[in-house]
C-alpha positions in Angstrom: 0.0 0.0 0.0 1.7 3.1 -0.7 1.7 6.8 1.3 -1.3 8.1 -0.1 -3.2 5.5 0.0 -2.7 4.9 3.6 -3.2 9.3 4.2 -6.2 8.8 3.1 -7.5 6.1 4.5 -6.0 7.5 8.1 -7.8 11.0 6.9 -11.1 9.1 6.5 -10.9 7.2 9.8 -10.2 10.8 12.0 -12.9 12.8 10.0 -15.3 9.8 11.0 -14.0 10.2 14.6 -14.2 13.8 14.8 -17.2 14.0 12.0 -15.2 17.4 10.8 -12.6 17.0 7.8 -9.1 16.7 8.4 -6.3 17.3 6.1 -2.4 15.5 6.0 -0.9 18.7 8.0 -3.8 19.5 10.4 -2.5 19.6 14.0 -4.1 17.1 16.2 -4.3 18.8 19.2 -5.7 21.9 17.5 -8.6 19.5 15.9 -9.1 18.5 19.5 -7.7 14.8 19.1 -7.5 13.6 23.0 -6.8 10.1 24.8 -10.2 8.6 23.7 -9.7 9.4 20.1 -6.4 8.5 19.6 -7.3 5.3 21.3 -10.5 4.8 18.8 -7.8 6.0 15.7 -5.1 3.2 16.9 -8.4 0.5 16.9 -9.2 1.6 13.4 -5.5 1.7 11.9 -5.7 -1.7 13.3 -8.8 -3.0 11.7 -7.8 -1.1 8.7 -4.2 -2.2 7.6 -3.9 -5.0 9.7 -1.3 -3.8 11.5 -0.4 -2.4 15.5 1.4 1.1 16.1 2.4 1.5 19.7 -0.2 3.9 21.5 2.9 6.1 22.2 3.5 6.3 18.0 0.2 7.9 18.0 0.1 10.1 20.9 3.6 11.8 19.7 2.2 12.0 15.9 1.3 15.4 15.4 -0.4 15.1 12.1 -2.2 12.6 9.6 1.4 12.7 7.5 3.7 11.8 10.9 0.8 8.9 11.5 1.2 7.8 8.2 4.9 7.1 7.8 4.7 5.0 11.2 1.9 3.1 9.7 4.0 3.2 6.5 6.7 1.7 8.2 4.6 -1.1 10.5 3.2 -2.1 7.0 6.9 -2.6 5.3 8.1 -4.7 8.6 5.1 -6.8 8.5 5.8 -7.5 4.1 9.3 -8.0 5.2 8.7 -10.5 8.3 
C-alpha cells in the first residue's frame, strides 16, 4: 500500500472520529484529538491495515502525514517478516 493510499484512508478514519474534515498537516491537538480518540484511531488503523502502532506512535504524531509514515513503516516490517 503506498503513502497516499494509507493518508487517506487515516484521513477518512479521523474525519469519521471527529465527524469534521481533516487534512495531511492538520495539527491534532488543534482538531481536538484527545486520549479517547487517539485510542478509537489506533483500533481503526488496526482493523484497517492490519497492523499495531504503539499507543505512544500515535500520541507523539502530530499530524495525519507523521501517522502515516509510522503506519508506512509497520506495513513494510510486516511485508518484510
Amino acid at each position: 500500500m503506498n503513502r497516499d493510499a494509507i493518508t487517506g484512508d487515516l484521513r477518512e478514519i479521523l474525519s469519521g472520529l471527529l465527524r469534521v474534515p481533516v487534512l495531511e498537516g492538520d495539527d491534532f491537538r488543534a482538531l481536538g484529538v484527545d486520549s479517547i480518540v487517539t485510542m478509537r484511531m489506533v483500533a481503526a488503523v488496526q482493523n484497517k491495515f492490519g497492523v499495531e502502532i504503539p499507543l505512544a506512535s500515535a500520541f507523539m504524531a502530530r499530524n495525519v502525514g507523521e501517522l502515516a509514515d509510522t503506519i508506512e513503516q509497520a506495513i513494510s516490517r510486516v511485508s518484510a517478516g
